[in-house]
N, C-alpha and C positions, 0 to 999 in steps of 0.2 A: 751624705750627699745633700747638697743644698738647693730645695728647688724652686725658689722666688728670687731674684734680687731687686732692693729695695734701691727706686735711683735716689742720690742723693746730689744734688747740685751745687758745685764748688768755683769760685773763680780760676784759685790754685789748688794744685792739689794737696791733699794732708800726707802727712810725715810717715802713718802708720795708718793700714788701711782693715775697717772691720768687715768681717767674711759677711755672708747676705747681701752687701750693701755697692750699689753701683755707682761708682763718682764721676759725675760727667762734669768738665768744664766747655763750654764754649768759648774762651776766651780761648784757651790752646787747642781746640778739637782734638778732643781726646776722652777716653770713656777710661778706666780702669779699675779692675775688682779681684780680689780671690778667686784662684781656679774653684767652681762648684763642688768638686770632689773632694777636699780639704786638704790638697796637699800643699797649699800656700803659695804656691807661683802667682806674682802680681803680674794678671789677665791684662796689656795694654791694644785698644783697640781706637786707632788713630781716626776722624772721624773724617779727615778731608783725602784728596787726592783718590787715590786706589786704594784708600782703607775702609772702613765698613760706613755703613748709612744707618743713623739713629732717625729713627721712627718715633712720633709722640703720638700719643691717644688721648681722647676727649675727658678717660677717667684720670688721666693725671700717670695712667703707665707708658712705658717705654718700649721698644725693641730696638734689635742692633739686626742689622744680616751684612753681607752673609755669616754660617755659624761660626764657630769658633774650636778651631781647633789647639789643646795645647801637649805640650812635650809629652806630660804623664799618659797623654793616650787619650783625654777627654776630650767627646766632641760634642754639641750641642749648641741648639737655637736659646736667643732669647726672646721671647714675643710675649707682650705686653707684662711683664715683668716675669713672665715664666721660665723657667728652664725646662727646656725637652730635647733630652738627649735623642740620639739621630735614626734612635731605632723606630721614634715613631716619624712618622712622614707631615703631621701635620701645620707643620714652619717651612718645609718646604715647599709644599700643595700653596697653604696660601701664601707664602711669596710669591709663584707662578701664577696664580691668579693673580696681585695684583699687581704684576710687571702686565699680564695682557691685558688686564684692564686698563692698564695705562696705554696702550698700544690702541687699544679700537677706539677709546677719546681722542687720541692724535688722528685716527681715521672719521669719528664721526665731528671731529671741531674742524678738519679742511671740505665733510660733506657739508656741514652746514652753510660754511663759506661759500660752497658753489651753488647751496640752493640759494641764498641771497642776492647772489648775482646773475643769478642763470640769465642768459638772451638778454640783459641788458645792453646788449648794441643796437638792440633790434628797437631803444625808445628813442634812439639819436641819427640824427643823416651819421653818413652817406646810407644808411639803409632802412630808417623809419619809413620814407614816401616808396618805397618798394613795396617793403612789408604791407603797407596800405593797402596795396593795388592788391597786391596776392590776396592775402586774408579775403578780402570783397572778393577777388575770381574761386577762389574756393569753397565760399560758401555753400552752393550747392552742388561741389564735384566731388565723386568719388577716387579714392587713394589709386594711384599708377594706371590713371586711363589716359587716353591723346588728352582732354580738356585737361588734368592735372597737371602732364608733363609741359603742354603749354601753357601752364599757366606760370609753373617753376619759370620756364626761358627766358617767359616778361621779366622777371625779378632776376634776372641771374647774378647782373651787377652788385644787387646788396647782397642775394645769398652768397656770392663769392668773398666779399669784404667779411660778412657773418663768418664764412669758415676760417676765415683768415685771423678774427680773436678769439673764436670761440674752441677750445681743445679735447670737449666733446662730441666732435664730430672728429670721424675717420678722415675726411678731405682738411683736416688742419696737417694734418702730419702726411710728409714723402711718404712714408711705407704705410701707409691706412692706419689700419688694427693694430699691426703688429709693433707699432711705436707709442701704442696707450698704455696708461697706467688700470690700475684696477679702479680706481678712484676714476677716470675718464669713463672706463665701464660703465659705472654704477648710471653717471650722471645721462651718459647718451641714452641705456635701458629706461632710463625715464623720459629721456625725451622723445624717445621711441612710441612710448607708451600712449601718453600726452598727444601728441601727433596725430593717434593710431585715432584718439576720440574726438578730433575735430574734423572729418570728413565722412560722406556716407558709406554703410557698407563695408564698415575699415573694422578690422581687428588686429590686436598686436602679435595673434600668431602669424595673418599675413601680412606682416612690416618685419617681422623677423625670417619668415620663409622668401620676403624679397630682397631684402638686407643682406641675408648669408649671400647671395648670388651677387649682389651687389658689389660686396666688398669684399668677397671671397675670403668671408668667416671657415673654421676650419672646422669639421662635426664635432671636435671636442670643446670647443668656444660653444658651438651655437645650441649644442646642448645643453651646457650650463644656463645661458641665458634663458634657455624655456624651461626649465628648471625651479630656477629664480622666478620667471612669472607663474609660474603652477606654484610654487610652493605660498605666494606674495597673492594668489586667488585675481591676478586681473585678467 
């Protein structure tokens, strides 16, 4: 049983192929070897379409997923030139590891995005001279008393423009909450948060205990979110 294959890089392929040895061309996507087990079956594993994905590493080795299975019965990974047959799990673990790491980068490269832009409407008309007035009336009011709420009223005109681009708040969307993403989540809990420290008297457990009544969060959302700030220590 052969437990390395050596890749060997080719334009075309050769005539006659030596067992150990993995032949990759990128001209034709396509890898090709000896089944590992020696029973000589030429292994073709097509690199494009719905065929497998060749992997390179920094030391100059290879993998192929997914494994490979052939006729004689042999199944097995190749990762970074190794062969491991499927009784060990360890090609498959870290394949699942790094398909979800490729997942939470798609997650934290759109969170980045929206922290880059957060409340930029809020540096432009129609709602920067709003924003002005409020900010100055809030300076010394406390979170959801009469002075707070009117002071929101003054500004309504740009906070409603505000909800109108911005898709972390619940009044962007017809059905509140229940039309956000997780990603909208994440970003309102912060803005939640944020919020919760620019007025007196204010904490983010009561912006989320008036919130939930607000928007009529449902106990198993509004648990998560205090969750999320007890676990995140704010």
């Amino acid at each position: 049983m052969i437990t390395e294959l050596e890749p060997i890089w080719v334009e075309t392929m050769p005539t006659t192929f030596e067992a150990g040895k993995l032949y990759i061309s990128r001209f034709f996507d396509t890898a090709i070897h000896l089944c590992v087990c020696g029973c000589g079956m030429h292994t073709v594993t097509p690199l494009s379409g719905d065929g497998w994905t060749l992997g390179t590493h920094t030391d100059g080795s290879v993998s192929l997923s997914p494994s490979i299975r052939n006729p004689c019965g042999t199944h097995y990974w190749i990762e970074q030139d190794r062969i491991i047959m499927t009784d060990d799990s360890t090609a498959d673990t870290q394949a699942h590891i790094a398909t979800v790491q490729a997942r939470l980068q798609t997650i934290i490269h759109e969170l980045n995005i929206r922290a880059a832009h957060h409340d930029e409407s809020k540096l432009w008309e129609p709602e920067k001279s709003g924003y002005d007035r409020l900010t100055l009336a809030l300076t010394d009011v406390a979170y959801d008393t009469e002075a707070y709420r009117a002071a929101l009223a003054e500004a309504q005109s740009a906070i409603a423009h505000h909800y109108q681009v911005n898709r972390h708040h619940p009044e962007h969307f017809p059905d509140g909450i229940t039309n956000m993403t997780l990603i909208d989540l994440i970003e309102m809990l912060c803005d939640w948060k944020a919020a919760s420290e620019r007025t007196q008297q204010d904490s983010i457990a009561k912006s989320l205990t008036h919130n939930q009544q607000r928007f009529g969060i449902d106990d198993q959302l509004a648990t998560i979110l205090a969750n999320t700030v007890q676990a995140l220590e704010w």
